[in-house]
C-alpha positions as CSV (number, residue, x, y, z in Angstrom):
1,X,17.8,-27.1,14.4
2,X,17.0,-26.3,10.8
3,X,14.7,-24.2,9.3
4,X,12.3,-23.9,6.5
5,X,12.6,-20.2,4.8
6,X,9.9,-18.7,2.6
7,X,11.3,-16.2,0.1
8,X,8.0,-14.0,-1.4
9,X,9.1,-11.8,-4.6
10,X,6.7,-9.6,-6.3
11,X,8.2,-10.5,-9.1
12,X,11.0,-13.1,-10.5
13,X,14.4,-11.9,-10.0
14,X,13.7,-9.6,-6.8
15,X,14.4,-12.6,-4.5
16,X,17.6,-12.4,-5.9
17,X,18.5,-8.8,-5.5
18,X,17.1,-8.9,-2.8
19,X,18.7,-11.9,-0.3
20,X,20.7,-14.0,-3.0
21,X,23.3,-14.0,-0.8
22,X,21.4,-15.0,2.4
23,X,19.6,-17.4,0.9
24,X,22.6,-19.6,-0.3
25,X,24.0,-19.0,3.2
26,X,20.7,-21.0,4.4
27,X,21.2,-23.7,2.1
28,X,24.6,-24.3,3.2
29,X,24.1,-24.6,6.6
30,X,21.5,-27.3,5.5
31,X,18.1,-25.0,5.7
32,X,15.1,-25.6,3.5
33,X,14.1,-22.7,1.1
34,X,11.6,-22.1,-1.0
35,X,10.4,-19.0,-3.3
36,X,7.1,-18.1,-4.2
37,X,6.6,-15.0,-6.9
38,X,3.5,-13.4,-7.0
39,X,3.3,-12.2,-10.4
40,X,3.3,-12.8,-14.3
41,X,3.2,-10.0,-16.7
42,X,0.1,-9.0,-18.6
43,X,0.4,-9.3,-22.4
44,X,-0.7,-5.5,-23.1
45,X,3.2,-4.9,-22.0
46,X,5.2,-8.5,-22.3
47,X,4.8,-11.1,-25.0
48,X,4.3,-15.0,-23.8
49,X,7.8,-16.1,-25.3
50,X,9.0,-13.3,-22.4
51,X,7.4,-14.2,-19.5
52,X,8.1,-17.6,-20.2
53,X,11.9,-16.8,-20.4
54,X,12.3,-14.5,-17.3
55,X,10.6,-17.7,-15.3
56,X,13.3,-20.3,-16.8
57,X,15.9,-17.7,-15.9
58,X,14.6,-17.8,-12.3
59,X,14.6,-21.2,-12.3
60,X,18.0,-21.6,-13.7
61,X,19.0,-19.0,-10.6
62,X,17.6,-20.7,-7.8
63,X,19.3,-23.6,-9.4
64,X,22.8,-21.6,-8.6
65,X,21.5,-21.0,-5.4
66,X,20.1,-24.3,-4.3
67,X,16.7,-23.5,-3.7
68,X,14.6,-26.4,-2.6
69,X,10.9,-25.0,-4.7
70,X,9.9,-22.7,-6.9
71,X,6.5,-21.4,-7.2
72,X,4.4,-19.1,-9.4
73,X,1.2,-17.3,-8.8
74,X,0.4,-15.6,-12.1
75,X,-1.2,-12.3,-10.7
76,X,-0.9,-9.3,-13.3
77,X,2.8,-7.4,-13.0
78,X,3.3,-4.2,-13.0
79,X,-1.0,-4.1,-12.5
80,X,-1.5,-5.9,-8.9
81,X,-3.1,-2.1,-8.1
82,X,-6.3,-3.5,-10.3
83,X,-6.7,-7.0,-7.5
84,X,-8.5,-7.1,-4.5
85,X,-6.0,-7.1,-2.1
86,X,-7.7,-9.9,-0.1
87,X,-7.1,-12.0,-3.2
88,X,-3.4,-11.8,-2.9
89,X,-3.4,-12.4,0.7
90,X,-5.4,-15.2,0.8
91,X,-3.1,-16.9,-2.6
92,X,-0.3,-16.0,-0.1
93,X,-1.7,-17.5,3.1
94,X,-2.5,-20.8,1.5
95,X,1.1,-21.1,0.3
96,X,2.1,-20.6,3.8
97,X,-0.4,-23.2,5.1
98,X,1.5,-25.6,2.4
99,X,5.2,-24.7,3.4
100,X,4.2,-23.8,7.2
101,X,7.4,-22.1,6.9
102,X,9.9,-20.5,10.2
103,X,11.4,-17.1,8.5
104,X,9.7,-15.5,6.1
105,X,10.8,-12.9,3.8
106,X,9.5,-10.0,2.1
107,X,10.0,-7.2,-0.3
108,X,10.2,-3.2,1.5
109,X,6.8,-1.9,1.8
110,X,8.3,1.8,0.7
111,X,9.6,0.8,-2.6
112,X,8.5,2.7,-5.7
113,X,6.8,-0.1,-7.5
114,X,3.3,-0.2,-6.5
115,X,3.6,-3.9,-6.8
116,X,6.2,-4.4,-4.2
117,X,4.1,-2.2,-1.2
118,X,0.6,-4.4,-2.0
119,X,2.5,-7.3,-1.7
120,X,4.4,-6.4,1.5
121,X,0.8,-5.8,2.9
122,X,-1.0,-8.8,1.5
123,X,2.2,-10.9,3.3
124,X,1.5,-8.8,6.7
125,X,-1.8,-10.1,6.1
126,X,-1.3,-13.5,5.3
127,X,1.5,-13.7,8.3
128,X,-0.8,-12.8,10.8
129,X,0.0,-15.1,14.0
130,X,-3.4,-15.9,13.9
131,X,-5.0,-20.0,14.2
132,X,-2.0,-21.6,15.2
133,X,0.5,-20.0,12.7
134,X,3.6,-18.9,14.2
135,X,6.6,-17.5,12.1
136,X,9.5,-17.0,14.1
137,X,11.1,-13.8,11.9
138,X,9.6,-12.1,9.3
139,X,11.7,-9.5,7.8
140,X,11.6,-7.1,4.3
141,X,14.5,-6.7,2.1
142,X,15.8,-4.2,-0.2
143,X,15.7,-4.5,-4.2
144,X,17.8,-2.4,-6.1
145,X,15.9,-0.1,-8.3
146,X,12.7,0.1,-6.4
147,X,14.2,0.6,-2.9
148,X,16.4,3.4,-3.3
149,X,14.2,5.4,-5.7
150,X,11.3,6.0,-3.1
151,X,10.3,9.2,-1.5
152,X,12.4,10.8,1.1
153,X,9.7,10.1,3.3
154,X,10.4,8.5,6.8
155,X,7.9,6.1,6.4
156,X,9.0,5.1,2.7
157,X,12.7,4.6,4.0
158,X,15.0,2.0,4.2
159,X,16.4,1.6,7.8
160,X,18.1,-1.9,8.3
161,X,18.3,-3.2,11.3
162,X,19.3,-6.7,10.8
163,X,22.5,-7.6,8.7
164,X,23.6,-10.9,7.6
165,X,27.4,-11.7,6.5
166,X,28.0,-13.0,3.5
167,X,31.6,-12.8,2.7
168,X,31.2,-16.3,1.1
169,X,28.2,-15.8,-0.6
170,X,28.1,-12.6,-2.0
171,X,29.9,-14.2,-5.4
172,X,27.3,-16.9,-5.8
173,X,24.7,-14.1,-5.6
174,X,26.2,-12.6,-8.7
175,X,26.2,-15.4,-10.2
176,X,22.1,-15.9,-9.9
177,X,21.4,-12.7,-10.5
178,X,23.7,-13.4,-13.9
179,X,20.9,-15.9,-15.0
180,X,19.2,-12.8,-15.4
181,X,20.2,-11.6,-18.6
182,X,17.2,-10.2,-19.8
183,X,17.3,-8.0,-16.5
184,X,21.0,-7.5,-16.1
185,X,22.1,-3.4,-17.1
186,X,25.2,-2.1,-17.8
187,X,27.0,0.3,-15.0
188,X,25.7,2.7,-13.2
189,X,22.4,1.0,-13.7
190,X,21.3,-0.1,-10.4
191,X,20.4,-3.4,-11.9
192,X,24.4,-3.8,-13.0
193,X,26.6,-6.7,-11.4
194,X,29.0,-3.4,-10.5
195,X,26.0,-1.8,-8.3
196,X,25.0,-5.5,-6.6
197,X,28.8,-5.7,-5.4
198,X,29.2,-2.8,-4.3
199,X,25.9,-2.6,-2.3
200,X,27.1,-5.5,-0.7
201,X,30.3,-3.8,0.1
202,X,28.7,-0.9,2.1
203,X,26.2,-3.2,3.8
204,X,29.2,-5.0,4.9
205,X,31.2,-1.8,5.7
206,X,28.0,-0.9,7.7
207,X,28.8,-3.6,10.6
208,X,32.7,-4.1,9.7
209,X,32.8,-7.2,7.7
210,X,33.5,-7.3,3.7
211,X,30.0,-7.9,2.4
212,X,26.3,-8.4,3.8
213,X,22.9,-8.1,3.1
214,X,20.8,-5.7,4.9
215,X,17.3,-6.2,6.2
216,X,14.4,-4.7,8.0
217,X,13.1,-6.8,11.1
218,X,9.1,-6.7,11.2
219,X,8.6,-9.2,13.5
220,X,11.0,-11.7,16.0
221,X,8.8,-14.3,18.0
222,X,11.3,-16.4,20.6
């Protein structure tokens, strides 16, 4: 049986970081998958010529990865503190309605970026299994550079619980992420090619295979 997946990324290029690898796993095995970013800069902190760019070089990743759609909701980045939260719930429930999807991911609700915990809330939200909707998974992934720069709170942390293997995949991760370039960093920025490898390394180390992505299971419906 095949599955529709719904990728939601605060903004472009978390998807990426955050399950490249898992995503092109999906399409291989003949999945649907779509992606839906929530925000657009604001123009007090990114000209129109930029935003404009980081979307074709999302486009030109999902591309690498086989993504099926690509959609953008132009809610203000790095300001979604300043929109009514039921405003980004309800933009994200509608697109749910649309792609009445079976696994659904989404960013860690104890990252740093402010951006990245409303959205994790406005998804919880909009993926309540409430008037006939019924996602079978929903799970949060990790984003280098916002996940592992949180407090070292327990409720800010980062405890996977599902992994996924990706010894196949992991290259053709790197190779979306490299569509990036006006988000790629040298070494030891977490953003680097150098750190995405090698976190895909230890998640794989973590359950003794060479590489894998690691996720947090919110909720499992059978």
């Amino acid at each position: 049986m095949k599955d529709k997946i719904l990728v939601v990324a605060p903004h472009a290029d978390d998807e990426v970081l955050g399950c490249g690898a898992t995503i092109a796993k999906y399409k291989k095995h003949g999945h649907e998958v779509h992606i839906l970013i929530i925000t657009k800069g604001i123009k007090d902190l990114f000209s129109e010529d930029y935003m404009i760019n980081v979307r074709d070089e999302a486009k030109k990743a999902h591309t690498v990865l086989g993504v099926d759609s690509t959609e953008f909701l132009d809610f203000p980045a790095p300001a979604l503190d300043n929109v009514e939260a039921y405003k980004i719930a309800n933009a994200i429930q509608l697109k749910v309605k649309n792609f009445n999807p079976d696994v659904v991911y989404i960013p860690h609700r104890g990252d740093i970026h402010k951006d990245h915990r409303m959205v994790f809330e406005a998804c919880l939200v909009a993926l309540r299994p409430v008037n006939g909707l019924k996602i079978k998974q929903i799970l949060s992934y990790e984003t280098l550079s916002e996940t592992e720069w949180a407090a070292p709170f327990g409720d800010d942390a980062f405890i996977p619980n599902h992994f996924e293997i990706i010894d196949d995949y992991l290259n053709m991760k790197i190779r979306a992420f490299e569509c990036f370039k006006s988000q790629i960093k040298e070494f030891p920025n977490s953003r680097s090619i150098q750190a995405i490898k090698s976190l895909g390394q230890i998640r794989g180390a973590t359950i003794g295979t060479h590489s894998a992505e690691a996720f947090m299971l919110i909720r499992q419906i059978n």
